[in-house]
PAZAVEX-691325 format. One line per field, with one value per residue (C-alpha): residue number from 1; residue in three letters; z, x, y. Coordinates in pm, 1 decimal. Example, Ala and Ser with C-alpha at 12.3 -4.5 7.8 and 13.67 -1.06 7.14 Angstrom:
<sites>
k <- 1 2 $
r <- Ala Ser $
w <- 780.0 714.0 $
u <- 1230.0 1367.0 $
v <- -450.0 -106.0 $
</sites>
This chain:
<sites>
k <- 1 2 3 4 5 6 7 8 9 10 11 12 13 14 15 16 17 18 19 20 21 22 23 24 25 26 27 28 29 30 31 32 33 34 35 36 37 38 39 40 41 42 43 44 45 46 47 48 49 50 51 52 53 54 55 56 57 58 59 60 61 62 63 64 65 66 67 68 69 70 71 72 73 74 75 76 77 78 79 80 81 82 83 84 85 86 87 88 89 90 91 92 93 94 95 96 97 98 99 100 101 102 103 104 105 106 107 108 109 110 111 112 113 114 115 116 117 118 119 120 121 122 123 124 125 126 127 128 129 130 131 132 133 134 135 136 137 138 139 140 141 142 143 144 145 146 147 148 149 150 151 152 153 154 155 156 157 158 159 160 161 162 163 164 165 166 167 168 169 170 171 172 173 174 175 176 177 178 179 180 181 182 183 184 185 186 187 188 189 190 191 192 193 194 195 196 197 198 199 200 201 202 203 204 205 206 207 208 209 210 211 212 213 214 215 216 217 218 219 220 221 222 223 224 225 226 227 228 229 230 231 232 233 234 235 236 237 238 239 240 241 242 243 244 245 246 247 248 249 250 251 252 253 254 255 256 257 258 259 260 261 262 263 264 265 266 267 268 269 270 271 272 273 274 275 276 277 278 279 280 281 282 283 284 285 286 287 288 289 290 291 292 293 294 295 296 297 298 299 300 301 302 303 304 305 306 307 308 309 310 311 312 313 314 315 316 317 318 319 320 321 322 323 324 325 326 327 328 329 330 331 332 333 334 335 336 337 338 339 340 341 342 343 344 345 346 347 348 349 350 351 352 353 354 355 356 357 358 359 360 361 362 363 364 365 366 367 368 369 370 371 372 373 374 375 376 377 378 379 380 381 382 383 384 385 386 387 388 389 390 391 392 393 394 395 396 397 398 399 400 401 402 403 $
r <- Unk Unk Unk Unk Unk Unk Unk Unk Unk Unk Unk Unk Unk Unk Unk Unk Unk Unk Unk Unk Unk Unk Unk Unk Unk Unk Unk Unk Unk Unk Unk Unk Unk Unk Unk Unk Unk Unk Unk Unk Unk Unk Unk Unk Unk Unk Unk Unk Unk Unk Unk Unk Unk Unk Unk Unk Unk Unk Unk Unk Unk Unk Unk Unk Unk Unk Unk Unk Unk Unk Unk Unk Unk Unk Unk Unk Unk Unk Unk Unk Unk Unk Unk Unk Unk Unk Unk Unk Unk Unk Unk Unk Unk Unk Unk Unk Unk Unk Unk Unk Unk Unk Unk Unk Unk Unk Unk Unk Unk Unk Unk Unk Unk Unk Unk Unk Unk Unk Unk Unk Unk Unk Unk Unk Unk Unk Unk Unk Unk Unk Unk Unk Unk Unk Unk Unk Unk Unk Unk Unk Unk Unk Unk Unk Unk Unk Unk Unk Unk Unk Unk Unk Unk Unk Unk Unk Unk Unk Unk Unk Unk Unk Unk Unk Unk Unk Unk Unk Unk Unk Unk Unk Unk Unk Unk Unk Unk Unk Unk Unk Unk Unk Unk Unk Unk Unk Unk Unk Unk Unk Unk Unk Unk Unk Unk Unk Unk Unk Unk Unk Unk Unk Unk Unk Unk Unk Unk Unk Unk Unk Unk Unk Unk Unk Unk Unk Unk Unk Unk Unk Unk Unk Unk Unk Unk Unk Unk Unk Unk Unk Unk Unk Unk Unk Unk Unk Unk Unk Unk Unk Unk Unk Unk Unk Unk Unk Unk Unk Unk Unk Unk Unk Unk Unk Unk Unk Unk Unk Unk Unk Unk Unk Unk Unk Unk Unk Unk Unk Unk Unk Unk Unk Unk Unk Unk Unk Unk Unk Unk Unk Unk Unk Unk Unk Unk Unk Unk Unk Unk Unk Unk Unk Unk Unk Unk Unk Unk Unk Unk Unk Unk Unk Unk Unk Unk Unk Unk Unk Unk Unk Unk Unk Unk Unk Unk Unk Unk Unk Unk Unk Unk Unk Unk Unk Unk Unk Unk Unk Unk Unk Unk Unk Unk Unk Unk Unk Unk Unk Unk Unk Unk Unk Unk Unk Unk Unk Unk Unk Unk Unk Unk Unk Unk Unk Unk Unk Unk Unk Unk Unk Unk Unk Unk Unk Unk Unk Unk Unk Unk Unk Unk Unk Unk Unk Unk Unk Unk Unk Unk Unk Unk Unk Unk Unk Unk Unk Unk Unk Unk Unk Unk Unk Unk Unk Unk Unk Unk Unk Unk Unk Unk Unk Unk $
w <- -7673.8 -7501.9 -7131.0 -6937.7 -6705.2 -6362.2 -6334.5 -6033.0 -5818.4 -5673.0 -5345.8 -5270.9 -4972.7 -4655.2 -4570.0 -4185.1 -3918.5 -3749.5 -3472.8 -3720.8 -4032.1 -4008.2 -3866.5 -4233.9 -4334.9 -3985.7 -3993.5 -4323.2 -4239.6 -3900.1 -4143.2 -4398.6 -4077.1 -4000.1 -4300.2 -4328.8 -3935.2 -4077.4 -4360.8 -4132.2 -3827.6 -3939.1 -4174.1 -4505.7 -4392.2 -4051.9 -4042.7 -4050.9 -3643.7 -3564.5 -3854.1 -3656.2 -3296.6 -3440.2 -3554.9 -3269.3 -3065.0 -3301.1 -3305.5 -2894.3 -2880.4 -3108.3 -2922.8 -2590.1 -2716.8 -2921.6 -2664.5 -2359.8 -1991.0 -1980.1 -2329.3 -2307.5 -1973.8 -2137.3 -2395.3 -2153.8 -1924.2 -2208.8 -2405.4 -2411.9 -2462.1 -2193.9 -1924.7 -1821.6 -1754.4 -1495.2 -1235.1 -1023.2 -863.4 -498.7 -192.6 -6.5 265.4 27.2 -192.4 160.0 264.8 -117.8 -114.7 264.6 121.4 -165.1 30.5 290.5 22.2 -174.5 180.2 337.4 29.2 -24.4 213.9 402.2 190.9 291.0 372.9 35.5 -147.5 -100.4 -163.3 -526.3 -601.3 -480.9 -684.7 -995.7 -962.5 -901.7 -1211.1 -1284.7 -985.9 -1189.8 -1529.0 -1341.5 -1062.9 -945.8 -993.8 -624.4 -539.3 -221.3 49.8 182.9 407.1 727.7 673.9 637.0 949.9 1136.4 1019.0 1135.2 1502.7 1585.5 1439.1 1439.5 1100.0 1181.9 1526.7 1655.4 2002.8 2229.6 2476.0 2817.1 2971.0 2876.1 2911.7 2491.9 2282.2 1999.5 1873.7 1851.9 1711.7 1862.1 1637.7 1620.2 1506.2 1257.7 1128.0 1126.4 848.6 651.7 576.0 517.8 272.1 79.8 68.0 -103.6 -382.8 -462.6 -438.8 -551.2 -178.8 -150.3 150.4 164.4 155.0 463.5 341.7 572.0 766.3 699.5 769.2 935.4 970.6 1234.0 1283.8 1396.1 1402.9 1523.8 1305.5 1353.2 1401.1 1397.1 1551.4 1892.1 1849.7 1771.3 1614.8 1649.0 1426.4 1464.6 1110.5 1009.1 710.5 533.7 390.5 208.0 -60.6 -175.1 -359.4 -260.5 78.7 -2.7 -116.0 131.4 33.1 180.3 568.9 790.3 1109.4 1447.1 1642.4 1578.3 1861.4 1961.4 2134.1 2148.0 1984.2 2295.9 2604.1 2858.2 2751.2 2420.5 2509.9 2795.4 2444.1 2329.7 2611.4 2562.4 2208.2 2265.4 2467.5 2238.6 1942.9 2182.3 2227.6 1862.0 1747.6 2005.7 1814.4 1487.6 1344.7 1051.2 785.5 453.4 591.1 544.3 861.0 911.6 1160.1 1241.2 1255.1 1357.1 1232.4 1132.5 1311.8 1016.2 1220.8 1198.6 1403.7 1695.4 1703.1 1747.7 1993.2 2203.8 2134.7 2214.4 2561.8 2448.9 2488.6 2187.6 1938.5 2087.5 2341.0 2403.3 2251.0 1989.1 1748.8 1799.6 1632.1 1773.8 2032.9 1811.9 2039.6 1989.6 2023.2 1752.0 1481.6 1273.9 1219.1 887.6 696.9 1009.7 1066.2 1235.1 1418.0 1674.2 2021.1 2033.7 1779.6 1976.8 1639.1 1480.1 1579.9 1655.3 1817.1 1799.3 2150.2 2326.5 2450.7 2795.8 2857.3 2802.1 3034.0 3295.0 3198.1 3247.0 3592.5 3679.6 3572.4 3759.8 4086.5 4008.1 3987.1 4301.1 4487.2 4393.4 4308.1 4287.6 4024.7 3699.4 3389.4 3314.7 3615.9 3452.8 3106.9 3254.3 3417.1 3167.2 2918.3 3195.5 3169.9 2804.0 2703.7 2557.4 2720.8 3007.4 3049.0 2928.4 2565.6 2526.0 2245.2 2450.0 2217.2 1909.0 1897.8 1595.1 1261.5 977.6 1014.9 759.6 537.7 420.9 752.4 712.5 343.8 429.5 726.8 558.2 274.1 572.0 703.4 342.6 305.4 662.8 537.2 $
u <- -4860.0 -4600.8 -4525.8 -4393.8 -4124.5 -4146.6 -3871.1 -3693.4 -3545.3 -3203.0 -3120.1 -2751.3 -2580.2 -2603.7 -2224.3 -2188.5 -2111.8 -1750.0 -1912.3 -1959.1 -1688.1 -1366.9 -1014.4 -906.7 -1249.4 -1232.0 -843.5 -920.7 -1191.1 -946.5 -708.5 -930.1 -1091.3 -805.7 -679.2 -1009.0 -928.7 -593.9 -729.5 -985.5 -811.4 -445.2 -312.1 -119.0 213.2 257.8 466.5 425.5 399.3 207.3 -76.1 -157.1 -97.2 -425.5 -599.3 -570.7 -698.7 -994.7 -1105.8 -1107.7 -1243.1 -1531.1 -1558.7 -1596.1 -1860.0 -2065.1 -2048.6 -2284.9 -2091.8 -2224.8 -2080.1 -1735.5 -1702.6 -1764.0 -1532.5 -1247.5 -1320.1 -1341.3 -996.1 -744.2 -533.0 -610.1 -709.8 -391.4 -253.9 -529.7 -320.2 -399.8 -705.3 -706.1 -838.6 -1078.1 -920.1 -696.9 -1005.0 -1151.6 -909.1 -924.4 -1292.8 -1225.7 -974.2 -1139.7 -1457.7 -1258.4 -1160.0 -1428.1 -1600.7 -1387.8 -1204.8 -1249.6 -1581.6 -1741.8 -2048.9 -2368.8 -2517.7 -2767.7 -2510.7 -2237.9 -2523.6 -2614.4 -2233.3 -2276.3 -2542.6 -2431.4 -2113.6 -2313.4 -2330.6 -1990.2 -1943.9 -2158.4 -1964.9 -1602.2 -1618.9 -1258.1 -1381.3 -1288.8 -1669.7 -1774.6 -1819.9 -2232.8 -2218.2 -2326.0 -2001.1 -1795.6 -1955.5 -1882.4 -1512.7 -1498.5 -1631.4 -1517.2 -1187.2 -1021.9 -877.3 -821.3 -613.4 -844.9 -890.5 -1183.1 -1022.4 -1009.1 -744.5 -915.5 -1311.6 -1309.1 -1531.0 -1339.5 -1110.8 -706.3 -437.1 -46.2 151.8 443.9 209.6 72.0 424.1 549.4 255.5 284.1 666.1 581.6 317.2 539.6 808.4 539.3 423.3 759.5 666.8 950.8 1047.8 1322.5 1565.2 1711.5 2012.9 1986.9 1878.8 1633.2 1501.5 1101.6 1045.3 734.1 486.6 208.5 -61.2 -434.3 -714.3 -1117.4 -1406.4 -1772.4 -1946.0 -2294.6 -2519.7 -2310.1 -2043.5 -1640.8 -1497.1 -1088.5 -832.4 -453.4 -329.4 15.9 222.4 555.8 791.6 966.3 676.9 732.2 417.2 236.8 227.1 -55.7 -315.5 -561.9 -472.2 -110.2 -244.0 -340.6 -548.9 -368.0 -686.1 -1033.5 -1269.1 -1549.3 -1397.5 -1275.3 -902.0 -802.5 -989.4 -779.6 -847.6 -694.5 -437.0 -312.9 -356.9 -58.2 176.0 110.9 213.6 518.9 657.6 614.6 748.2 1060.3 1059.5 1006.0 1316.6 1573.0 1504.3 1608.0 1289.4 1372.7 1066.8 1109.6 1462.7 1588.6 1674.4 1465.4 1426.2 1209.8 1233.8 968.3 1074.9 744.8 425.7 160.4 -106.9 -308.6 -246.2 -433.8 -371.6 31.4 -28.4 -169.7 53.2 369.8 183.6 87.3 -164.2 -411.1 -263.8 -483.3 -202.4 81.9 326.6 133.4 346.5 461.8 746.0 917.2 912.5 701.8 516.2 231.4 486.8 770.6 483.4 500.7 813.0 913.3 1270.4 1297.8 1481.9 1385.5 1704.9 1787.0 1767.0 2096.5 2087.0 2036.3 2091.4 1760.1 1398.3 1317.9 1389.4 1313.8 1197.8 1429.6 1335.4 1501.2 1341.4 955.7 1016.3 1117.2 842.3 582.4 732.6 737.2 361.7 244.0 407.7 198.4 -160.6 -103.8 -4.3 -300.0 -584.1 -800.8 -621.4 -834.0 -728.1 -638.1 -338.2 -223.7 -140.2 -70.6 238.7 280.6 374.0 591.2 818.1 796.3 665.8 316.4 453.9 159.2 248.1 466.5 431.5 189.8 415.0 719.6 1025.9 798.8 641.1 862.9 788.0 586.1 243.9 -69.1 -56.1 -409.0 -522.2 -233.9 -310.7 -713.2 -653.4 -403.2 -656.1 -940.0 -678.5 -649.5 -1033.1 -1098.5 -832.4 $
v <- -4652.8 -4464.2 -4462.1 -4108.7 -4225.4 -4045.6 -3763.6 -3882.8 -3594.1 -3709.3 -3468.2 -3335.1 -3488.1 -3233.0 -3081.6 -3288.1 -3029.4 -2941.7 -3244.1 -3538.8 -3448.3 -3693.0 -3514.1 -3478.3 -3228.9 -3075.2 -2979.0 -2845.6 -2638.9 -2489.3 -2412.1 -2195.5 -2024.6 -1923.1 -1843.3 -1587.1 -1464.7 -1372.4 -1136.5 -985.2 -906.4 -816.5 -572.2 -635.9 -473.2 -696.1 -933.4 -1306.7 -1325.7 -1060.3 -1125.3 -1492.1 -1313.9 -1066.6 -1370.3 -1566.9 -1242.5 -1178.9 -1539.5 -1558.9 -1261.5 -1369.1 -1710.7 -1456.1 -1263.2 -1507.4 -1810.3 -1821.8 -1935.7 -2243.0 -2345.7 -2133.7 -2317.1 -2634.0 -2620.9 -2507.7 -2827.3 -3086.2 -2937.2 -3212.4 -2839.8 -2688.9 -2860.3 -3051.8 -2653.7 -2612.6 -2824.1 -3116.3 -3167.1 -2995.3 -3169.8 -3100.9 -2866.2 -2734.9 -2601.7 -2510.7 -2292.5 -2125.4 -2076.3 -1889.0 -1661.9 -1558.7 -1493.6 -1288.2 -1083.7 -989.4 -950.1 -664.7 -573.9 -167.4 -146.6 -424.3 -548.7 -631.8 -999.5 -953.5 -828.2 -1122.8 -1339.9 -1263.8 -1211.0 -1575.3 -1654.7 -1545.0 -1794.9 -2100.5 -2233.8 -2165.3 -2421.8 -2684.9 -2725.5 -2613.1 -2840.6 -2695.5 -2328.3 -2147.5 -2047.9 -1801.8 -1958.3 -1911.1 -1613.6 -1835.4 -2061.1 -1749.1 -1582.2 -1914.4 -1937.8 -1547.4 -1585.4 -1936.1 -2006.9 -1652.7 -1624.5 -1259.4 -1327.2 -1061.7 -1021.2 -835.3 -562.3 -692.6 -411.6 -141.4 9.5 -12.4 -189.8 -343.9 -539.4 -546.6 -814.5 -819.4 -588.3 -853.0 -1130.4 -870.0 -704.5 -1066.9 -1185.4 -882.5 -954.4 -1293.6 -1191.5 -926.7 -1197.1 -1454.7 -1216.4 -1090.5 -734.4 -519.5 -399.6 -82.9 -161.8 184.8 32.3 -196.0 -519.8 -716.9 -376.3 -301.8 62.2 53.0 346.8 416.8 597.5 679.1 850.4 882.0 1000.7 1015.2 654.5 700.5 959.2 989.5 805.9 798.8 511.4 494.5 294.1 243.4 127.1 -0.9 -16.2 -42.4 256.9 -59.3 -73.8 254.9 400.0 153.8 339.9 545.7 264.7 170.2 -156.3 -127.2 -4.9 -277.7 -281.4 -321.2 -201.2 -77.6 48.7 269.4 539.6 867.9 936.6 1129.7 923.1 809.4 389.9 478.3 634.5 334.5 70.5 308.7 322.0 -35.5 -62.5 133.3 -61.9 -392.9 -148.1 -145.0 -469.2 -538.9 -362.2 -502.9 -857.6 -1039.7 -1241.6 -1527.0 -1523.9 -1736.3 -1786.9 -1443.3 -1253.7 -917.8 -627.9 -390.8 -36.0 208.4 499.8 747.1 854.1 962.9 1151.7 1518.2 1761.7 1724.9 1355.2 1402.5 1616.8 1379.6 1132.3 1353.5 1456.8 1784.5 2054.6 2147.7 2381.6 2671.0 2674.1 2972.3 2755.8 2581.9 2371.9 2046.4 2030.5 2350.1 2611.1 2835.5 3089.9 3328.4 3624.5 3570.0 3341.9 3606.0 3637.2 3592.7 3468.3 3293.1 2949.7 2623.9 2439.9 2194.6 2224.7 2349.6 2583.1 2947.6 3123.6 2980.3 3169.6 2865.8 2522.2 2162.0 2051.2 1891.5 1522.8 1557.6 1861.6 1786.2 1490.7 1696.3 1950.2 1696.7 1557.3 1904.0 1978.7 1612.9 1724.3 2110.0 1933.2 1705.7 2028.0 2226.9 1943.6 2241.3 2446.1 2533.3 2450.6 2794.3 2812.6 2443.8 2591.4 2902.4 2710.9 2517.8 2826.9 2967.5 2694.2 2773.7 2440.7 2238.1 1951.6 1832.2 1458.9 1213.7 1107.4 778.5 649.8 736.1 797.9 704.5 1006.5 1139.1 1148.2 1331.7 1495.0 1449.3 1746.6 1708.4 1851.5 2157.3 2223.7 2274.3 2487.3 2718.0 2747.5 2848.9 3117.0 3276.7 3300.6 3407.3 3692.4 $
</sites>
């Protein structure tokens, strides 16, 4: 009598994953991955260098797009590669002061966003924080606030001189932190050939703030940075307030900032020990705007440029020329400096003669002495420089289709 003898079934080891294999297995299977990244990414004809640069690039990107946060973040943290290049760990107020200047920024950066809106940009970093312990995270928006109204990061301060609500910062403390700052991020700054001298523009401007209201803003920036000139990003705030562009408050702040600009250039400041100077050298305003600042009437008047003695009587002349206020050739004239300071002596000493004189007998005086010139300028010998051309450009366009 035979027996059957029991088949007996004998099972294949399992292959151990990339976490259990020994170094030896593992480095093997690195090198045929990459190996395969090689053929897929790269093309036959590159060379040697560039066919592992693709590689490289098509594996991260892979690892990007296949690996959730809380993994990729993982891996980063735990590399023995990579994480001695993330620098020492910061201290407390050193991370502190980070986390406020980060949160500054993506606060006001652009527009001013709102409380629920920095909050879930907030919340979606959170668990960033948890696995990246060193990660720079937003600060919660009551901290921030806190930081804002109590410790004056901003070096803002409430008007006190003058019937204005808002805010305002000292232009030297301001211009003196902007050179600091373009001197720290090794912008590529143009010197026009004086090295050490920041061209500094000025300007401002009102527009409608609500329903009934004006809000005002006097920004400053640097010719030095070129381009850069025209980003919002390059024009700081020297003063912000709820008020008209041409009421009498406003127009005191600027008499009062001309005379710190003139104070401002007569001095030599040291900032990351190089010697600088200031120079302001360019007003950037509309039309209506200069013409306050220059202590002008509106351009409605007889005489109604600002930059010449253009009347309505020879304004249509054409092929004519604009010279200096010597120049008796030219059609025209710059105005003379001298002369609108007397004009508007002259026109002060008129309306404390005749208090009761209507507006029409002031400018009717005024264009007698053939001049726009009603008091003296609010930014004093400042009030030179360049005007916006947007404001020109739209107008002109309004005269062709009125036409």
């Amino acid at each position: 009598m035979t027996t059957a003898k029991k088949s007996v079934t004998v099972e294949k080891p399992k292959a151990k994953s990339s976490f259990d294999c020994s170094k030896t297995v593992l480095y093997q299977r690195t090198k045929e991955t990459f190996k395969a990244a090689v053929d897929i990414h790269s093309a036959a004809s590159d060379s040697k260098d560039q066919r592992e640069k693709a590689a490289r690039y098509g594996l991260w990107k892979t690892i990007e797009t296949k690996t959730n946060t809380k993994d990729l973040c993982h891996m980063i943290n735990s590399s023995k590669k990579v994480k001695p290049t993330m620098g020492p760990k910061k201290s407390e107020k050193e991370l502190h002061e980070l986390r406020l200047r980060r949160s500054l920024v993506t606060m006001y950066e652009g527009s001013q966003l709102s409380e629920s809106k920095y909050q879930s940009l907030r919340n979606g970093e959170k668990y960033i924080t948890k696995v990246m312990p060193d990660h720079v995270s937003l600060l919660p928006n009551k901290v921030l606030i806190n930081e804002i109204n109590h410790k004056h990061v901003t070096q803002l301060r409430v008007f006190e001189l003058c019937d204005i609500n808002g805010c305002w910062r000292t232009l030297e403390n301001l211009l003196l932190c902007l050179a600091e700052h373009y001197f720290k991020i090794r912008i590529d700054i143009d010197w026009f050939g004086e090295e050490g001298k920041f061209v500094v523009l000025h300007g401002c401007d009102g527009a409608p703030f609500g329903r009934n209201e004006t809000g005002t803003s006097f920004l400053i920036s640097f010719l030095n940075v070129k381009h850069r000139v025209l980003s919002c990003r390059h024009n700081f705030l020297l003063m912000g307030g709820n008020c008209e562009e041409d009421s009498p408050d406003f127009l005191k702040y600027i008499t009062l900032i001309s005379k710190e600009m003139e104070m401002i250039e007569s001095k030599e400041y040291v900032v990351c020990s190089r010697k600088i100077t200031f120079k302001f050298e360019y007003t950037i305003n509309d039309q209506k705007m200069y013409a306050k600042l220059c202590g002008q009437l509106t351009n409605s008047a007889t005489y109604m440029s600002s930059f010449g003695n253009v009347n309505r009587n020879n304004m249509s002349v054409q092929g004519g020329k604009l010279g200096d206020s010597t120049d008796k050739r030219a059609t025209w004239q710059e105005w003379d400096t001298k002369k609108c300071l007397q004009d508007a002596t002259a026109i002060s000493t008129f309306k404390k003669k005749n208090p009761r004189a209507s507006r029409s007998k002031v400018t009717q005086f005024i264009a007698k002495r053939k001049s726009r010139t009603e008091f003296k300028p609010p930014l004093g010998r400042f009030a030179t420089g360049l005007a916006e051309p947007l404001h020109l450009f739209t107008l002109a366009w309004q005269h062709w289709h009125n036409k």
